[in-house]
N, C-alpha and C positions, 0 to 999 in steps of 0.2 A: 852408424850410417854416414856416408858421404856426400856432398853435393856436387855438382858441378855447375858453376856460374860462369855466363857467357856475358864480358863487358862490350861494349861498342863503342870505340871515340872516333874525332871527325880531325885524323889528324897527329891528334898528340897520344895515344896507344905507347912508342917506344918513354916517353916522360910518363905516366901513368904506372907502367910496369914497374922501373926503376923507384920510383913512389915506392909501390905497393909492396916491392921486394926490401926494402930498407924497416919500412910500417913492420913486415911481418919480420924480418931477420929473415930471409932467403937470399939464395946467389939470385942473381938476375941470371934468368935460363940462355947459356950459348946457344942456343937453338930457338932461331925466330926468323920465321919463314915473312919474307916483304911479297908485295905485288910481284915485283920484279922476279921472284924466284915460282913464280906461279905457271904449273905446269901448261895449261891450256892458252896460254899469252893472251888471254883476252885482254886484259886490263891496258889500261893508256896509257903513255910513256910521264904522264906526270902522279900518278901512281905508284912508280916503282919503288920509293922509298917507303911507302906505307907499311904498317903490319898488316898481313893475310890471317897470320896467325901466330899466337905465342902463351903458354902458358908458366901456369905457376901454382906450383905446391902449397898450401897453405891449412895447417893444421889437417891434412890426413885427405883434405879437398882441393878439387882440381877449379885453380880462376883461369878463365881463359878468355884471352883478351884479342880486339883485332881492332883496326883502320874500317871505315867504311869506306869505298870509295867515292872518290869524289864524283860532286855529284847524283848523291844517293840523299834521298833525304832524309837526311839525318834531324834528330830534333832529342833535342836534351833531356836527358832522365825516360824516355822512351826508345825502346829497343826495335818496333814495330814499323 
């Protein structure tokens, strides 16, 4: 069986990733979609460097990681 886990940071997502790919022995994925590459342009111009989206392989399961945007209320250890 495999899972797939959805993380959320407020910010540091690209540090987190690089974290988690070194922890697991993974490449860090070339492929990591920011704000800025977001197709609908909704997101604010101090957003663009955020991750949208990026994922990562890990034992046979998918983590997938992303930026909230700012000003989302983000709150620690809470996904909701």
């Amino acid at each position: 069986m495999t899972l797939g886990t959805f993380l959320f940071f407020d910010g540091n997502c690209r540090e987190a990733l690089e974290f988690y790919a070194t922890v697991f022995k993974q490449p860090v994925p070339e492929t990591i979609m920011t704000y800025a590459q977001d197709p609908s342009g909704a997101m604010s111009a101090s957003d663009k460097d955020r991750i949208l989206y990026a994922d990562l392989l890990v034992s046979g399961s998918n983590l997938m990681l992303s930026d909230c945007p700012s000003g989302f209320p983000f709150v620690r250890g809470n996904s909701s």
